[in-house]
N, C-alpha and C positions, 0 to 999 in steps of 0.2 A: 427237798431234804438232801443236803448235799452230803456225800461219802466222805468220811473222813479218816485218818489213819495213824499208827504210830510207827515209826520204820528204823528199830536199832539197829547198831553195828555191833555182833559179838563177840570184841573183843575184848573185854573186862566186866566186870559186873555193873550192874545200872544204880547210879546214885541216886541222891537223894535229886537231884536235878535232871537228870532225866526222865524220874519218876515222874517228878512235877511236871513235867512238859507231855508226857503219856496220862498223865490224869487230866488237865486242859482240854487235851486233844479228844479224850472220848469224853468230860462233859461238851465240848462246844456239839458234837456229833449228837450222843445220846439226849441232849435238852432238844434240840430240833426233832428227834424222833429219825434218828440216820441210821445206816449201817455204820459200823467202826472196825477196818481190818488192820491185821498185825502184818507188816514183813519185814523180815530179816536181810540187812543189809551188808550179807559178806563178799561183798566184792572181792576183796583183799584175799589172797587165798593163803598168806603166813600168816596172818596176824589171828583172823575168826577160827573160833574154837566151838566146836561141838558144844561141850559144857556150859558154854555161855548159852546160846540158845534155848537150852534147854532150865535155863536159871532167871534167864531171863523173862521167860513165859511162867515160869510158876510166880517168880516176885509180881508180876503184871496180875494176875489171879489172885495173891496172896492180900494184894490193898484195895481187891475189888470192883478191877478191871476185867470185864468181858469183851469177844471178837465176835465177828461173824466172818464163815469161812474157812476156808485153809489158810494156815499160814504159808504164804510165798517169802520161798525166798531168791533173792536175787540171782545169786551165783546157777540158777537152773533156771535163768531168762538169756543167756549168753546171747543165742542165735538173733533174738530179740534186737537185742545192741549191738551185735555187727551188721545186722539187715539197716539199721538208725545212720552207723556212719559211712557205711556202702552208698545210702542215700544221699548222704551232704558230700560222698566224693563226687558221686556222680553230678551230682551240681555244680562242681567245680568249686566248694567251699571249703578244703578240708587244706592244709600242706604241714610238712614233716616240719619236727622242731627237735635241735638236739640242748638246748637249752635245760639247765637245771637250776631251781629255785633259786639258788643263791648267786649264778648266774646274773639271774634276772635282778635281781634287786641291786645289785653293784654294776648293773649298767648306768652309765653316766646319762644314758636320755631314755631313761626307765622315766612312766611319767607316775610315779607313785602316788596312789589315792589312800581308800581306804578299805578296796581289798587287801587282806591277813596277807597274799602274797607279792602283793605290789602289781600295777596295771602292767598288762605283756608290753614290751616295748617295740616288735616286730622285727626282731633280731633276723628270725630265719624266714622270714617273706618271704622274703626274695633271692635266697641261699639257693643253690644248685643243688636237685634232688638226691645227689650222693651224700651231700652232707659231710658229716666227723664217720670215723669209722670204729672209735674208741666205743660207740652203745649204737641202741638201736633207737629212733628217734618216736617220740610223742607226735601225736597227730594234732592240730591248732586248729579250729576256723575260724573262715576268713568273717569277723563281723562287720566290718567296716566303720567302728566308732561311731556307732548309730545311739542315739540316746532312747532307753526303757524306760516307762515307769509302771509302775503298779498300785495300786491303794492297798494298804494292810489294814485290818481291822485292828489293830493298836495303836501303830507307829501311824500310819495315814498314809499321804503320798510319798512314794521312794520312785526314784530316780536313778539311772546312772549311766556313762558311757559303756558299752559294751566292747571290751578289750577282745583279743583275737584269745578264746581262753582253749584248753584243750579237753577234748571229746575222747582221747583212743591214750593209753598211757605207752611208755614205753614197751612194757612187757605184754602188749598186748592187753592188758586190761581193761573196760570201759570206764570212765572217767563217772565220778560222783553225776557230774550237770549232766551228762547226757542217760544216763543208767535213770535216775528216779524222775528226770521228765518223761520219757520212755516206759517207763513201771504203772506211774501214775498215771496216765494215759490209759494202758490196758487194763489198769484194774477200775476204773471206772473214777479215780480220787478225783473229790472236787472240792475239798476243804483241805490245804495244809496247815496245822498248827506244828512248829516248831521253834527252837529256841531262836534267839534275835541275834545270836553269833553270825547266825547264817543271812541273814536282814542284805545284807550288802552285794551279795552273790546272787541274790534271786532274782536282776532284772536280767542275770543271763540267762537263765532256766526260760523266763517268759519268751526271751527273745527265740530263744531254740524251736521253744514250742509250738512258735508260730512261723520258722522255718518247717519247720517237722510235718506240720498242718495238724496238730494237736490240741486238743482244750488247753484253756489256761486256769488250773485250779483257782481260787481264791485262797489268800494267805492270809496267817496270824503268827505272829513272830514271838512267844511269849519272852521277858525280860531273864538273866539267867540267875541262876543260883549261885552266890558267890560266898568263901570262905573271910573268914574273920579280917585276913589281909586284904578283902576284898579282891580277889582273885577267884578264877573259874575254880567252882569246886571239883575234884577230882577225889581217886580211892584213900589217896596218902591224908586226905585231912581229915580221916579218924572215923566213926563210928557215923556212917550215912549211905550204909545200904540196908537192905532187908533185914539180911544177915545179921548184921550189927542191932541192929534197933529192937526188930520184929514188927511181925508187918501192921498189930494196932496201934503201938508208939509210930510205925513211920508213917500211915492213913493219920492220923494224930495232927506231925507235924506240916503235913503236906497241907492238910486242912486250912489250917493256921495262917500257913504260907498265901492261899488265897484273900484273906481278909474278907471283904465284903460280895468278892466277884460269886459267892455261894459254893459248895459242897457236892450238890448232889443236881442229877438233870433237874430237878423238880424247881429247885431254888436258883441256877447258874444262870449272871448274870454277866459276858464279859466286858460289858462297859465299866464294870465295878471292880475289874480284876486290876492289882496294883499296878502301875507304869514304872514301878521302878526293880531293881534287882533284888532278891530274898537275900537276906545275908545267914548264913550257918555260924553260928560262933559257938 
């Protein structure tokens, strides 16, 4: 009976697509007869806002979603994730980057794939530890372009070179990859279901995790929720939060949204859950 979870970031209110990927997430959990925990992913200490947290657990309750547990949240696992990349220094994995995204993507032997931010091109490898003095540098490690792959319970087999990605941000704060390989691990997580944005990134989590000496959850990537232009839906395209709809129109159209994959544990089948993206129009 594998643990399974739903882990927002709150900084805005939760859409109709996130929803759907929170309601996935605790049928695939609740049909096997699992635990299903919430955490809250405010890393970011500008952007998460109180109010969301607190909106976002009632809309998660409002279409009929249950947890078991405390809700954890991240920003009060800190010591956590500096113990994570203290480990991979002391390995001799870790070295400073003062590189900035756009940086990176306008390097000329950037090897650009089909990570959102383009494959690290090892700019500061081999950079002298003083580095630039203009900020304070991101922490990298060293993966070696070793190829991951994983099986997704949607997608299938995924694959990918593992770039030198980063673990520690500049302002000190732990990096998305290493924070919820880390989370997941202590809370016991052994089913990820989330959206398939994230599909492409996950064979560095695997890799970490088996740096780290950590389980490797099993993953499901659900397809995303896309607006009329077919584009990721977000708050600006209109009436596709709780708020907006209420919560039996948005239970309604999330339903819907499954087609044949089922509604409820009783009926949830996810070989029958669409392969392709919901569109909102």
């Amino acid at each position: 009976m594998p643990t399974g979870r739903f882990a927002p970031s709150p900084t805005g209110p939760l859409h109709l697509g996130n929803l759907r990927t929170a309601l996935v997430a605790w049928l695939f959990a609740r049909s096997a007869g699992s635990p299903f925990l919430v955490r809250i992913e405010d890393l970011d200490p500008v952007a998460s806002r109180e109010q969301w947290v607190e909106q976002h657990l009632a809309d998660l309750a409002a279409i009929g979603l249950d947890w078991d547990g405390v809700v954890v949240r991240q920003s009060e696992r800190r010591s956590a994730h500096v113990a994570a990349v203290e480990r991979l220094r002391d390995d001799g994995l870790l070295y400073p980057c003062w590189c900035t995204r756009r940086e990176i993507a306008e390097a000329a032997q950037a090897a650009h794939g089909p990570l959102p931010e383009g494959a690290y091109p090892g700019t500061c490898r081999g950079r002298p530890a003083q580095g630039r003095g203009d900020r304070a540098p991101a922490l990298r490690v060293r993966a070696g372009g070793v190829t991951v792959g994983f099986a997704d319970e949607i997608h299938g087999r995924v694959e990918a070179i593992i770039d030198d990605f980063v673990v520690q941000k500049g302002d000190g704060t732990p990096a998305y990859n290493l924070a919820v390989v880390v989370d997941d691990a202590w809370q016991g997580v052994e089913q990820v279901v989330r959206g398939d944005d994230l599909l492409l990134g996950t064979p560095r989590q695997v890799w970490l995790a088996g740096v780290l000496g950590v389980p490797v959850p099993s993953y499901a990537h659900v397809p995303l929720v896309l607006n009329a232009a077919g584009q990721r839906l977000a708050k600006r395209d209109g009436a596709v939060t709780v708020a907006d709809l209420g919560p039996a129109e948005t239970r309604r159209l999330l339903d819907e949204s499954l087609g044949d994959g089922g509604t409820t544990p009783a009926t949830f089948n996810p070989a029958l859950l669409p392969g392709d993206p919901w569109f909102v129009r």
